[in-house]
N, CA, C and O atoms as CSV, one atom per row, in Angstrom:
chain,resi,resn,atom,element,x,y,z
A,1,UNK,N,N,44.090,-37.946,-15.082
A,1,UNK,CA,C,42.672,-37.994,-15.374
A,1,UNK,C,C,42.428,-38.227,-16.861
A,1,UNK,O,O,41.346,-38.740,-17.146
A,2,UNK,N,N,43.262,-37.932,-17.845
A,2,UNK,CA,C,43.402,-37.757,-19.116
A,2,UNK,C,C,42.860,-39.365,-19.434
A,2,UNK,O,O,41.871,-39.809,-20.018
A,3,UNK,N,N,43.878,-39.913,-18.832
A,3,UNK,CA,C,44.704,-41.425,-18.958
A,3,UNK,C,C,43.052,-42.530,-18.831
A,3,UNK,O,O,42.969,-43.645,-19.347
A,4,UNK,N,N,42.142,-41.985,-18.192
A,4,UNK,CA,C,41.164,-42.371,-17.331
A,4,UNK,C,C,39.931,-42.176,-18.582
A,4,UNK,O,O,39.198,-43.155,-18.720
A,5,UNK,N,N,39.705,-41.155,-19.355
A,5,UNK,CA,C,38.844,-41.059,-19.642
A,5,UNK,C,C,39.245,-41.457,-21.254
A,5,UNK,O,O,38.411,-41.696,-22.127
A,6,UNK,N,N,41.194,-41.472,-21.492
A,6,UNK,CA,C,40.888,-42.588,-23.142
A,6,UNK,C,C,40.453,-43.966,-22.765
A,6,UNK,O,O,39.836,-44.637,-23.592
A,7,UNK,N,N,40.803,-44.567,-21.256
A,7,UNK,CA,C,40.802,-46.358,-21.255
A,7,UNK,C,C,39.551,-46.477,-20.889
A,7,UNK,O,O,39.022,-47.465,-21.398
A,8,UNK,N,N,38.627,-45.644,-19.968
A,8,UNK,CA,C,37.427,-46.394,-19.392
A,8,UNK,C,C,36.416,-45.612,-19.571
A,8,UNK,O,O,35.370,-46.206,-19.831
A,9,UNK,N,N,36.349,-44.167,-19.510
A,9,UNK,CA,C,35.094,-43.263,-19.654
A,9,UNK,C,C,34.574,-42.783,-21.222
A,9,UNK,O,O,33.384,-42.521,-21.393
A,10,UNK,N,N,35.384,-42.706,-22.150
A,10,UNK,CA,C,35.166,-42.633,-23.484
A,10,UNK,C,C,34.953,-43.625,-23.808
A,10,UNK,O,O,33.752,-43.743,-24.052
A,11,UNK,N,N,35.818,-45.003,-24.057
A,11,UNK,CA,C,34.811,-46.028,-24.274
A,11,UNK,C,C,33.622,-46.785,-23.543
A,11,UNK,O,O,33.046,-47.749,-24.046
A,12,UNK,N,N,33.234,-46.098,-21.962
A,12,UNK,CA,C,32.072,-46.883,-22.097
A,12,UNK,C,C,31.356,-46.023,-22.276
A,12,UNK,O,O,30.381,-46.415,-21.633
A,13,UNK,N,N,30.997,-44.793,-22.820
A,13,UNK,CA,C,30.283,-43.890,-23.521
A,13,UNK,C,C,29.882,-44.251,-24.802
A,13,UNK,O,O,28.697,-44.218,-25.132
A,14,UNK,N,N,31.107,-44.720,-25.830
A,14,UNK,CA,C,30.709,-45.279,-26.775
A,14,UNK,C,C,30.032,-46.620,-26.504
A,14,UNK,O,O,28.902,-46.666,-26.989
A,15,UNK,N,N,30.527,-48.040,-25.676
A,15,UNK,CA,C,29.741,-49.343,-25.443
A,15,UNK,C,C,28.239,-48.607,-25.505
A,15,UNK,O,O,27.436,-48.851,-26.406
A,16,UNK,N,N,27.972,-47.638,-24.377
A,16,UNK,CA,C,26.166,-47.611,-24.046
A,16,UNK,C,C,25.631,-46.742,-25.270
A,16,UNK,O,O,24.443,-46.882,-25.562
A,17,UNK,N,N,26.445,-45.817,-26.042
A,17,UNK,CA,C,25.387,-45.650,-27.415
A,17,UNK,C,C,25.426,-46.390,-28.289
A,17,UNK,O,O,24.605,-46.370,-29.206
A,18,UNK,N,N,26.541,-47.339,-28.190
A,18,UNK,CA,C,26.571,-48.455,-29.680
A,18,UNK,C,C,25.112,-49.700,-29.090
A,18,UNK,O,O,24.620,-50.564,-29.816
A,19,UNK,N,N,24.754,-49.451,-27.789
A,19,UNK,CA,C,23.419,-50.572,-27.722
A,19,UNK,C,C,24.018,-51.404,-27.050
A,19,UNK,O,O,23.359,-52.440,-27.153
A,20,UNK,N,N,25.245,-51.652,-26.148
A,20,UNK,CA,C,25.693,-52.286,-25.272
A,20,UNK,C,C,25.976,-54.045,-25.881
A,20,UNK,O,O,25.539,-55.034,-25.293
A,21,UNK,N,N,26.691,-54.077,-27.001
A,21,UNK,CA,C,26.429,-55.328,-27.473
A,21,UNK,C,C,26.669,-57.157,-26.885
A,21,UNK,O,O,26.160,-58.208,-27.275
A,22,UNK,N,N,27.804,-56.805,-25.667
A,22,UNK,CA,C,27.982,-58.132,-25.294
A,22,UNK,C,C,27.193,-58.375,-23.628
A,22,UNK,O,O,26.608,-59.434,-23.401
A,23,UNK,N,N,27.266,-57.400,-22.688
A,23,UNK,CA,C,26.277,-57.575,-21.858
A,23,UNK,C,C,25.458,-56.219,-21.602
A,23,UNK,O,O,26.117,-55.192,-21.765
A,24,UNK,N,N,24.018,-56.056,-21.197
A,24,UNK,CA,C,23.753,-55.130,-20.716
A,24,UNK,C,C,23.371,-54.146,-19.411
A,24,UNK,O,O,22.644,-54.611,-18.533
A,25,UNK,N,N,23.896,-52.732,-19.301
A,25,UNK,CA,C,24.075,-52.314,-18.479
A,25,UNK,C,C,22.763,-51.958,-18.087
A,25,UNK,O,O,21.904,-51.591,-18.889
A,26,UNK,N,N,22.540,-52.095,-16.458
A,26,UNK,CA,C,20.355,-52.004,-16.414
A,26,UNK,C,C,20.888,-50.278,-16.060
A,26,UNK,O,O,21.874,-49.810,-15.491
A,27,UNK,N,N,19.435,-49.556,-16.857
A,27,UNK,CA,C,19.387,-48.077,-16.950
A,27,UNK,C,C,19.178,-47.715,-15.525
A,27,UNK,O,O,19.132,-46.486,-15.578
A,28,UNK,N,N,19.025,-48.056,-14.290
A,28,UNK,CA,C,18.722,-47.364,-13.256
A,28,UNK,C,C,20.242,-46.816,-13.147
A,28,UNK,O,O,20.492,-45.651,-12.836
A,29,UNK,N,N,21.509,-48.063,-13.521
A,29,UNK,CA,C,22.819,-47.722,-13.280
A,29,UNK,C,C,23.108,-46.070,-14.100
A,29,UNK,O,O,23.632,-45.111,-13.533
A,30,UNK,N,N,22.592,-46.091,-15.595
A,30,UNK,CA,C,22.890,-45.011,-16.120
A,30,UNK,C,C,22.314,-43.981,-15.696
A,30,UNK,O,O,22.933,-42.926,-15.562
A,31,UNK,N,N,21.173,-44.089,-15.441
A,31,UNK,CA,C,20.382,-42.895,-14.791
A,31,UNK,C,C,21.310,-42.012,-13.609
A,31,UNK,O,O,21.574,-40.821,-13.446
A,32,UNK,N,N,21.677,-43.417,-12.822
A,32,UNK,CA,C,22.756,-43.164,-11.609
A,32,UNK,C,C,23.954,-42.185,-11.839
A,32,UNK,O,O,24.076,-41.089,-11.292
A,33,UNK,N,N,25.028,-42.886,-12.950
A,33,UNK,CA,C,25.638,-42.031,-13.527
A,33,UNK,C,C,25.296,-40.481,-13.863
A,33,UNK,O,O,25.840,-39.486,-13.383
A,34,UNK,N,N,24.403,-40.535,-14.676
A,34,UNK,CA,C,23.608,-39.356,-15.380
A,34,UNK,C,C,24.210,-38.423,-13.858
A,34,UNK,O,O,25.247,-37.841,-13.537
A,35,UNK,N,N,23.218,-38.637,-13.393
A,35,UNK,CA,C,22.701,-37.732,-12.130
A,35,UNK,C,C,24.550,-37.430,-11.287
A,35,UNK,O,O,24.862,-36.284,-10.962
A,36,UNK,N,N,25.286,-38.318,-11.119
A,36,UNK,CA,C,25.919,-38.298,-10.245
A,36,UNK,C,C,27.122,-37.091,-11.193
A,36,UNK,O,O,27.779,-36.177,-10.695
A,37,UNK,N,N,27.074,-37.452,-12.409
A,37,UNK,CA,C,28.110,-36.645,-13.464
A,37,UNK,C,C,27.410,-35.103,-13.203
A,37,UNK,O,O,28.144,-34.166,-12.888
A,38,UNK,N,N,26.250,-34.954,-13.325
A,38,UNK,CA,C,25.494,-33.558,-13.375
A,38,UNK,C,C,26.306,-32.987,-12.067
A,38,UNK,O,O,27.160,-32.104,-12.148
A,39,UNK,N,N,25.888,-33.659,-10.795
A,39,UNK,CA,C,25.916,-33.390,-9.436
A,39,UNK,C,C,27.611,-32.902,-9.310
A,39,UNK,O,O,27.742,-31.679,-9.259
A,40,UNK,N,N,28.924,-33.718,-9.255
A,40,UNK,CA,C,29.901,-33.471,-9.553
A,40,UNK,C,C,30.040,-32.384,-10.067
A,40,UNK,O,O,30.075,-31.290,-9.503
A,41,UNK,N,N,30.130,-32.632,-11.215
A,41,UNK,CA,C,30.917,-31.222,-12.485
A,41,UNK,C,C,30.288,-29.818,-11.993
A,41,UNK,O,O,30.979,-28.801,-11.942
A,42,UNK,N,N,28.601,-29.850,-11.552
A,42,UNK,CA,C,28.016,-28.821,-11.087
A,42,UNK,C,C,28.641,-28.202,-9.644
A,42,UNK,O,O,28.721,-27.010,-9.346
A,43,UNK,N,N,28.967,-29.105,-9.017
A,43,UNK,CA,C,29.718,-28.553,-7.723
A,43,UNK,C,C,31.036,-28.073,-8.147
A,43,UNK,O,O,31.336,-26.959,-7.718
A,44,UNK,N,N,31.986,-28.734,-8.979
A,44,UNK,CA,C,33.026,-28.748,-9.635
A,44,UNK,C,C,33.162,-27.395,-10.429
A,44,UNK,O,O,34.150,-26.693,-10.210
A,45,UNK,N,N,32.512,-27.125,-11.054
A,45,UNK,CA,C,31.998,-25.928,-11.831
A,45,UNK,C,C,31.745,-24.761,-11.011
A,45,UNK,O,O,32.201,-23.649,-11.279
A,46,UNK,N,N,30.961,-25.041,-9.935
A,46,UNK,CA,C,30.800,-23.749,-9.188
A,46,UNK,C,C,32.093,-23.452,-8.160
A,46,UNK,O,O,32.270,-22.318,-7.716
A,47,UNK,N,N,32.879,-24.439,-7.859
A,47,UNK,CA,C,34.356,-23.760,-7.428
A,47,UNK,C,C,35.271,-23.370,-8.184
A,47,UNK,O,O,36.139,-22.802,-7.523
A,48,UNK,N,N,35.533,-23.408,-9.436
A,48,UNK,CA,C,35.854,-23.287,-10.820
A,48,UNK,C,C,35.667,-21.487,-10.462
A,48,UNK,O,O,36.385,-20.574,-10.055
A,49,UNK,N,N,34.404,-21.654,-10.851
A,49,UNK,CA,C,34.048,-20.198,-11.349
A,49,UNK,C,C,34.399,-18.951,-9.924
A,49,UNK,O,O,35.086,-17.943,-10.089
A,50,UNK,N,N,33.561,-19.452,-8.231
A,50,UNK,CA,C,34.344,-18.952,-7.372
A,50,UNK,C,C,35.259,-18.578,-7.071
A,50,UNK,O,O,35.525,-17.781,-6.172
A,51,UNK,N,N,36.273,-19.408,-8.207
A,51,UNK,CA,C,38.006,-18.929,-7.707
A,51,UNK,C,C,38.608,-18.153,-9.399
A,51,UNK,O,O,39.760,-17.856,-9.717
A,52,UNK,N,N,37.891,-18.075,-9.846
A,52,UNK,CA,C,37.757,-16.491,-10.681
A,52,UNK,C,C,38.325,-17.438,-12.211
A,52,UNK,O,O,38.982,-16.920,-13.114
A,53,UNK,N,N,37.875,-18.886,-12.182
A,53,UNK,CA,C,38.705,-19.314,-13.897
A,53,UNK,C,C,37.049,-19.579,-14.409
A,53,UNK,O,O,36.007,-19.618,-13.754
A,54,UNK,N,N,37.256,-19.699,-15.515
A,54,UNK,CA,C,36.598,-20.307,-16.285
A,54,UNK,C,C,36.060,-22.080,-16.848
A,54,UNK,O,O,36.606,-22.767,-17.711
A,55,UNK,N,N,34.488,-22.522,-15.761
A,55,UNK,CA,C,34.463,-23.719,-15.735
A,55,UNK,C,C,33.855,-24.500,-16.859
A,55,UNK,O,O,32.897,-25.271,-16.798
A,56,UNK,N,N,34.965,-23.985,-18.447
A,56,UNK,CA,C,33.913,-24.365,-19.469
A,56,UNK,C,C,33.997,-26.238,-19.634
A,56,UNK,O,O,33.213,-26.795,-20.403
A,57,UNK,N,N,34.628,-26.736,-19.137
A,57,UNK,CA,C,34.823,-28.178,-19.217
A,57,UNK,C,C,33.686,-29.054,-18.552
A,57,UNK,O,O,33.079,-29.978,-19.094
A,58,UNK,N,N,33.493,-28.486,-17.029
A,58,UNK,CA,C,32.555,-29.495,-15.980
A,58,UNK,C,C,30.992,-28.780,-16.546
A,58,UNK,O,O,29.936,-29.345,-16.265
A,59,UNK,N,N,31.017,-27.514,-17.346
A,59,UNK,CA,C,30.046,-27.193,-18.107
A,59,UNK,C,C,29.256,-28.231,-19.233
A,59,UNK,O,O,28.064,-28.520,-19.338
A,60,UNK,N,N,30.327,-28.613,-19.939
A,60,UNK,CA,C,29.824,-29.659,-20.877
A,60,UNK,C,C,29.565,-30.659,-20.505
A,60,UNK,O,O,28.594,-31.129,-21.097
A,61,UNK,N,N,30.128,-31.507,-19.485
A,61,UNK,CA,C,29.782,-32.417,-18.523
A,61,UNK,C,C,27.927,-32.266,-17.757
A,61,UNK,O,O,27.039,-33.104,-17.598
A,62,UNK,N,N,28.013,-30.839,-17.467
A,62,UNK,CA,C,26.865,-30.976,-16.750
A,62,UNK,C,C,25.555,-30.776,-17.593
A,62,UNK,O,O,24.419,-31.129,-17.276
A,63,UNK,N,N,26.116,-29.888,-19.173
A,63,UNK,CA,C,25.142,-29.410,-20.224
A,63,UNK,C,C,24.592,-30.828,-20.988
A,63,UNK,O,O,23.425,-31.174,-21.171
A,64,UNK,N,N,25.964,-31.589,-21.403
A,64,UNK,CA,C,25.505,-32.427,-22.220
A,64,UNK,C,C,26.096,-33.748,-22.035
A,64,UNK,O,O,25.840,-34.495,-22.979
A,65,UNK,N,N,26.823,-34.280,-21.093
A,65,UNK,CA,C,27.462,-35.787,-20.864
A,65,UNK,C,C,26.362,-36.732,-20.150
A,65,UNK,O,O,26.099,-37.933,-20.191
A,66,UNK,N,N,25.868,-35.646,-19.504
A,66,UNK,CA,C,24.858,-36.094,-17.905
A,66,UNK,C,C,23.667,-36.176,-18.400
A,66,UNK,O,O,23.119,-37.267,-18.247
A,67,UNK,N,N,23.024,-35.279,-19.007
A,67,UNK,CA,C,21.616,-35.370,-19.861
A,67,UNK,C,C,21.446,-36.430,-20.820
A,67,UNK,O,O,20.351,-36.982,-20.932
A,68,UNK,N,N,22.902,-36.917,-21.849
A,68,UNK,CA,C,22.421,-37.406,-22.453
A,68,UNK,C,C,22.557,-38.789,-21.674
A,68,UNK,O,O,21.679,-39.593,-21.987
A,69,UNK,N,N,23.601,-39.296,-20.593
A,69,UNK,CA,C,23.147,-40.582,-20.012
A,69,UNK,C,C,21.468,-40.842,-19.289
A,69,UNK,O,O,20.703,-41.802,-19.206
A,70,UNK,N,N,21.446,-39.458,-18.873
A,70,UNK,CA,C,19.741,-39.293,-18.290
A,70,UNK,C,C,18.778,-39.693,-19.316
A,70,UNK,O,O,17.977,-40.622,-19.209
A,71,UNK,N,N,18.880,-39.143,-20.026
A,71,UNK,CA,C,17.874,-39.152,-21.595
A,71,UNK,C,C,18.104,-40.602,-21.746
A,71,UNK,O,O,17.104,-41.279,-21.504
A,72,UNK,N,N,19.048,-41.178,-22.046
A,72,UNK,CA,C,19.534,-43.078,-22.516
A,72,UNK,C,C,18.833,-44.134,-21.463
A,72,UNK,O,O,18.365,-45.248,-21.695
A,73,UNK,N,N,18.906,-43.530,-20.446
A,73,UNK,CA,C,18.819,-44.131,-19.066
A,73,UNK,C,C,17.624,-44.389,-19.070
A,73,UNK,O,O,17.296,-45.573,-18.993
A,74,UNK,N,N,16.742,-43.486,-19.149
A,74,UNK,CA,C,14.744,-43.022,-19.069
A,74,UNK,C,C,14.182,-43.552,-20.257
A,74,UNK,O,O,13.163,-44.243,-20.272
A,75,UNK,N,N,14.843,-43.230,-21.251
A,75,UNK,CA,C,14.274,-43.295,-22.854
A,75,UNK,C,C,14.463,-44.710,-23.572
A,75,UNK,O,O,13.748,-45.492,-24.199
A,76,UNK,N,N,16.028,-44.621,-23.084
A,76,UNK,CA,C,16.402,-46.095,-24.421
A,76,UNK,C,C,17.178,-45.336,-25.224
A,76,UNK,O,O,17.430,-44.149,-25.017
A,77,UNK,N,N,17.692,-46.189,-26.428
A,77,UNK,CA,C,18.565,-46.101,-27.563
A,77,UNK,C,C,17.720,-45.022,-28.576
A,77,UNK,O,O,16.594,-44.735,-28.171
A,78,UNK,N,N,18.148,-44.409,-29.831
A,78,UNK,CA,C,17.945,-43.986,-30.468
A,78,UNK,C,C,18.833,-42.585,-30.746
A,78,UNK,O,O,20.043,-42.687,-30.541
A,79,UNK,N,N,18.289,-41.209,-31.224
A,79,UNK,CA,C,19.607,-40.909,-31.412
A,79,UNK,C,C,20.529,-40.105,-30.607
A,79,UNK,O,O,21.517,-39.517,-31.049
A,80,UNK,N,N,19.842,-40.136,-28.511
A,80,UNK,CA,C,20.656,-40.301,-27.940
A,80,UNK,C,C,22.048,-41.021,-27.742
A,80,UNK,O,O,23.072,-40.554,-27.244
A,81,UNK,N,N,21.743,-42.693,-28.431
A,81,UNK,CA,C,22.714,-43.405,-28.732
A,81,UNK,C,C,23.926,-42.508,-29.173
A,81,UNK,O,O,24.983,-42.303,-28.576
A,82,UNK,N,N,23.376,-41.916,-30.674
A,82,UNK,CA,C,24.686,-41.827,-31.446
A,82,UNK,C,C,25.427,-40.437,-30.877
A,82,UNK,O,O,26.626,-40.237,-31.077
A,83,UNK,N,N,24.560,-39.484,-30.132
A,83,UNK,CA,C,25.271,-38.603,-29.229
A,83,UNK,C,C,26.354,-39.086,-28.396
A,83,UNK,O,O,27.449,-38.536,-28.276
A,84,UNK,N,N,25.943,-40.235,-27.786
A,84,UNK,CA,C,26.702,-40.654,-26.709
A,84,UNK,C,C,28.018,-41.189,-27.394
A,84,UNK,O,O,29.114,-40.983,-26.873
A,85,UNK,N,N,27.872,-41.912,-28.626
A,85,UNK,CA,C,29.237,-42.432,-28.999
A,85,UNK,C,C,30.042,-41.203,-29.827
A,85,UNK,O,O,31.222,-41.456,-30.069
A,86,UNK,N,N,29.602,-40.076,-30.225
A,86,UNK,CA,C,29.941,-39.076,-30.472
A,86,UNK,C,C,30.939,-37.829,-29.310
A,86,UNK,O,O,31.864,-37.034,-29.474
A,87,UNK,N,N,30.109,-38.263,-28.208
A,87,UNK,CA,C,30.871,-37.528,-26.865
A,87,UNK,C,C,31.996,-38.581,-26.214
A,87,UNK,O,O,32.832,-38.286,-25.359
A,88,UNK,N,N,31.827,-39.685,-26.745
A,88,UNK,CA,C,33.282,-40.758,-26.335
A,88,UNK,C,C,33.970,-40.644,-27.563
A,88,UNK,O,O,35.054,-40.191,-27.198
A,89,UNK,N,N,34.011,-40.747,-28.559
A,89,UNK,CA,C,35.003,-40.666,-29.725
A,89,UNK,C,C,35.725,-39.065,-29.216
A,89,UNK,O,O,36.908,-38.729,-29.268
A,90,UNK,N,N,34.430,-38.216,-28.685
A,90,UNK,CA,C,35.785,-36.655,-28.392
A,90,UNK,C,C,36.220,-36.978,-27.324
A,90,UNK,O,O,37.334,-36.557,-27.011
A,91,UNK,N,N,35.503,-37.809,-26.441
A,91,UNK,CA,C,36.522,-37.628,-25.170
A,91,UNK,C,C,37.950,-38.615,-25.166
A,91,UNK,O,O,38.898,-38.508,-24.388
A,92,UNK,N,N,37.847,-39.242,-25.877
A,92,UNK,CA,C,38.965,-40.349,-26.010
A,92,UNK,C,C,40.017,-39.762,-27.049
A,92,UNK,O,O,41.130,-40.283,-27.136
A,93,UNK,N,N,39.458,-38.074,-28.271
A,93,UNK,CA,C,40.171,-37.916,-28.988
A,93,UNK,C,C,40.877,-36.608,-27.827
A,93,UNK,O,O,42.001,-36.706,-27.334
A,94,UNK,N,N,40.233,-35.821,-27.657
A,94,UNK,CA,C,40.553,-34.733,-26.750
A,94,UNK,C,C,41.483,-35.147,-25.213
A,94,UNK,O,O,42.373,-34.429,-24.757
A,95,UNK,N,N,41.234,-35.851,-24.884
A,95,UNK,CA,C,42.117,-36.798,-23.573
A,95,UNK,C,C,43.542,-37.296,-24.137
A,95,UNK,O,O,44.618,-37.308,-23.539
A,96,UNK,N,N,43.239,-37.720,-25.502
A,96,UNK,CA,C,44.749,-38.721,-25.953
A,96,UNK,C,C,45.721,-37.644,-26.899
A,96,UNK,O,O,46.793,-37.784,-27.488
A,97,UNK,N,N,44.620,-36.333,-26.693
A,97,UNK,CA,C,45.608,-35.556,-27.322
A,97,UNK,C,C,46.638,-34.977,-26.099
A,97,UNK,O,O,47.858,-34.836,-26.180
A,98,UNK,N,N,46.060,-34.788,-25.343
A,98,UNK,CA,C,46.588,-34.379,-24.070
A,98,UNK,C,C,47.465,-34.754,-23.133
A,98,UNK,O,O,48.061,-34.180,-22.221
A,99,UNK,N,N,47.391,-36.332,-23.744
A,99,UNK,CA,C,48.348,-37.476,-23.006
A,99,UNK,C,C,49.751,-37.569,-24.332
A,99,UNK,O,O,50.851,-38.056,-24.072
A,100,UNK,N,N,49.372,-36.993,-25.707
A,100,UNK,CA,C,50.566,-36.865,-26.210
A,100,UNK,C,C,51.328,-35.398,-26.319
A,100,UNK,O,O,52.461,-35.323,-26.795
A,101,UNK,N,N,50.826,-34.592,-25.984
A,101,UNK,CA,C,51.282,-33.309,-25.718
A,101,UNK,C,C,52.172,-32.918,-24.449
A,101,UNK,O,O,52.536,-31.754,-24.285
């Protein structure tokens, strides 16, 4: 999963806050995302916590990965943008640390 989120999910986190420069993605798709990341990690999270660990990961996912594609999705660019390329620069740094460890 590590492997997954340095090649395709961190950078297209960064593509959609840098303003999507070579084609663009239509926001109903991100909205889609948004919602579907919340929905996941939140189910994900609540079996997490049921089986007695701690679901602080699908937490941040559902606190702040998902909102801010929601927010990008509804709103547009601005400094949702630079959140978003901020949560792909960690997820691509935090993932590739993990893949060298």
């Amino acid at each position: 999963m590590s492997l997954l989120h340095v090649l395709l999910f961190g950078p297209l986190l960064i593509y959609i806050g840098a303003g999507m420069p070579w084609f663009s993605i239509p926001s109903y798709i991100i909205v889609g995302l948004g919602v579907f990341i919340i929905l996941f990690h939140a189910y994900k999270a609540y079996g997490v916590f049921t089986a007695g660990g701690t679901p602080w990961i699908s937490l941040i996912h559902v606190l702040l990965v998902g909102p801010a594609l929601l927010a990008y999705g509804l709103g547009g660019p601005g400094y949702v943008g630079e959140l978003l390329i901020m949560l792909g620069f960690a997820a691509v740094g935090y993932h590739g640390y993990y893949l060298l460890v």
